[in-house]
C-alpha positions as CSV (number, residue, x, y, z in Angstrom):
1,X,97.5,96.1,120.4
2,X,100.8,96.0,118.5
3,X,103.5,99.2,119.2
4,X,103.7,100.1,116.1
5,X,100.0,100.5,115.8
6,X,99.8,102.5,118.9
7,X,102.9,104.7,117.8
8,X,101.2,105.6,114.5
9,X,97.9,106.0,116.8
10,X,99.8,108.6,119.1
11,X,101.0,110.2,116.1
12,X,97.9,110.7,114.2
13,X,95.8,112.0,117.7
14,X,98.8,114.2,118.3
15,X,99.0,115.7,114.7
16,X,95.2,115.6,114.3
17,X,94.2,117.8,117.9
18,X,97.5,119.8,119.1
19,X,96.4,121.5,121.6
20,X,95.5,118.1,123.6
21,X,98.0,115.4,125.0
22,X,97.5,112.0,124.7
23,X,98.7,108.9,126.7
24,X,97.9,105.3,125.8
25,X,97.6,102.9,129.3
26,X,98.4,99.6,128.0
27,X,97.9,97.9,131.2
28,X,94.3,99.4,131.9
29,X,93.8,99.0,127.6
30,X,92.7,102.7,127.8
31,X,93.4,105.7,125.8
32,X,92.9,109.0,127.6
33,X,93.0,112.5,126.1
34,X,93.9,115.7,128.5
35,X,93.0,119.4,127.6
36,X,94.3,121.8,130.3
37,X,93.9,121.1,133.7
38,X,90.3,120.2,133.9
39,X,89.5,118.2,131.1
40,X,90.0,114.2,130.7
41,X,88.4,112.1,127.8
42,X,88.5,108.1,128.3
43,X,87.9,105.6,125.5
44,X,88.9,102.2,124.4
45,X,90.4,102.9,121.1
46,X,92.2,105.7,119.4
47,X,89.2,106.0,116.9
48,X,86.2,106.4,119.9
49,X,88.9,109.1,121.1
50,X,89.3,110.6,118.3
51,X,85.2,110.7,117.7
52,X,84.7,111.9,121.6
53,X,87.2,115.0,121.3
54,X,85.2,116.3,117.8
55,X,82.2,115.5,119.8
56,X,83.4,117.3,123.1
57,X,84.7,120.3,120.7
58,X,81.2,120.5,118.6
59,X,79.6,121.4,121.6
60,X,79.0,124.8,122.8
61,X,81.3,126.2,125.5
62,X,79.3,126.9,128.9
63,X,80.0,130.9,129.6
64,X,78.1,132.5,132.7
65,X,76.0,135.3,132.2
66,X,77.2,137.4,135.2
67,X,80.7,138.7,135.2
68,X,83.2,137.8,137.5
69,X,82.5,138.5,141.3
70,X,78.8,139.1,140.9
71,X,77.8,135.8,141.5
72,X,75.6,134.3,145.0
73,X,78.6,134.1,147.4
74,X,79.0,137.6,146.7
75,X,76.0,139.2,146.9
76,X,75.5,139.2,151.0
């Protein structure tokens, strides 16, 4: 993959999803996509990327029923 191409890559993930950071390996060939401190998205091209973070964002986000402190470790 050509520089340039991976420049205007960058550039159009960066511009696209702003509140992610993106990093292109071009030793491993791997583009990787990092949203806070847990979450890491791994593809071979800008474009899978690009289709995995709408995908990852589609879905619902995974709330627990119980509020905070009320869970199993607590309950003794």
């Amino acid at each position: 993959m050509s520089t340039a191409h991976t420049g205007r890559s960058l550039h159009t993930l960066r511009e696209r999803y702003s509140t992610w950071a993106f990093l292109y390996n071009p030793f491993a060939l791997r583009w990787f996509a990092l949203h806070g401190r847990n979450i890491t998205i791994v593809a071979d091209t800008a474009e899978e990327l690009a289709t995995r973070i709408k995908h990852f964002q589609a879905r619902p986000a995974c709330r627990s029923q119980r509020p905070r402190g009320q869970g199993l470790d607590h309950a003794r």
